[in-house]
Residue, then its C-alpha position, 0 to 999 in steps of 0.5 A: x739766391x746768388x751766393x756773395x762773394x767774400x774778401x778780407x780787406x786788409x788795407x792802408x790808405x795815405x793822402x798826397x799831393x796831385x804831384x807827389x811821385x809814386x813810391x819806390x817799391x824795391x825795397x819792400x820786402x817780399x816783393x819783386x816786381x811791379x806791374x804796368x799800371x792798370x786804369x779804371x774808372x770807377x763809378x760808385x753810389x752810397x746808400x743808407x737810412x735817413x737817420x745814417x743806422x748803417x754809417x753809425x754801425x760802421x757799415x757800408x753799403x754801394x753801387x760801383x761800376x767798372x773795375x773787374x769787382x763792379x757790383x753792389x757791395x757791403x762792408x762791415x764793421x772793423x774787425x781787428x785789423x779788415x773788414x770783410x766785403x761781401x758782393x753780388x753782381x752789379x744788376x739794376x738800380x734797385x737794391x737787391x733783395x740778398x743786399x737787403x736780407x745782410x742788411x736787415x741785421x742793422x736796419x729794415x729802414x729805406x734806404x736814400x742816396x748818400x754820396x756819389x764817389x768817381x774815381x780815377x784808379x791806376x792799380x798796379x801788383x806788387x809780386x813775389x815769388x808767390x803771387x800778389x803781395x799787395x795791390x797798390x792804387x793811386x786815386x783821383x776822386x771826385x764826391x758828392x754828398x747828395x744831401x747838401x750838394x757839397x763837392x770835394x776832390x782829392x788824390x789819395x793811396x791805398x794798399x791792401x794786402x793780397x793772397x801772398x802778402x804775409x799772413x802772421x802779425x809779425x809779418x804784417x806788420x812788417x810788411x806794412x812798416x817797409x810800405x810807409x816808410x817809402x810812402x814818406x819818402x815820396x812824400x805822402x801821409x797818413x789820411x786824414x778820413x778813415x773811408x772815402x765816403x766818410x772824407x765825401x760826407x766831410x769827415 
């Protein structure tokens, strides 16, 4: 069986406008240059038990292409201040056997369709002299719900912390205080939805 990968998302996520200008950077500390904007489209299908077991348990489960992560990936509850993210590769459609032997620790019910979200990504790091402190994306997403047909599209941020980005909780959140104030001062706001399949499903 192939071993999953395994990452702590340690992230902020913030709703804004199609004309909000990018945040400035400079003065987020740690952090001394920006990289070009990468692209990437982004395709990904959400699955869960009729009765939603796994969204009640604050788990997620999908099938995302493209971006240098595409795959099937779980995310489990939150945990303190991340949730940990396990993936396999991208494969077929059908539910790999490994994604079905983690999620039996929830359910053993069939899964269905949940919602379907794309999603226009330009990524960009934010490097110190470390490596990556963070990686910055602006989103232009595009969801359906596949039980009732609804369609939304928003624009939204989101920042996670990367392998230099501080460790300590002082530091974090620090770290995290420096990028809101220069998210408000570009003009965007907390999110309104704590995921996006949760802002797709109308939460």
């Amino acid at each position: 069986m192939t071993e999953p990968s395994r990452t702590v998302e340690v992230e902020r996520k913030y709703d804004v406008d199609d004309g909000t200008p990018l945040p400035d950077w400079t003065a987020i500390p740690g952090v001394d240059a920006v990289s070009p904007g990468e692209h990437r489209a982004l395709d990904a299908r959400y699955l869960d038990t009729a009765d939603g077991t796994l969204a009640r348990a604050g788990v997620a489960v999908r099938r995302r292409s493209g971006g240098p992560d595409e795959g099937w990936h779980i995310k489990g509850p939150r945990q303190g201040d991340g949730r940990v993210e396990q993936g396999w590769p991208l494969g077929g459609e059908d539910v790999p056997t490994a994604v079905r032997a983690v999620i039996a620790a929830w359910t053993t019910a069939p899964l269905e369709p949940l919602a379907r979200i794309e999603n226009d990504r330009t990524a960009y790091l934010l490097t110190g002299p470390d490596g990556v402190v963070a990686e910055f994306v602006d989103d232009h997403v595009r969801a359906t719900d596949l039980r009732s047909g609804t369609r939304r599209a928003w624009r939204e941020w989101e920042v996670e912390l990367g392998p230099a980005g501080p460790s300590d909780d002082a530091g974090r959140a620090a770290f995290f205080a420096a990028i809101e104030r220069a998210v408000h001062a570009a003009g965007g706001r907390e999110a309104g939805s704590d995921s996006k399949l949760a802002r797709a499903l109308g939460f």
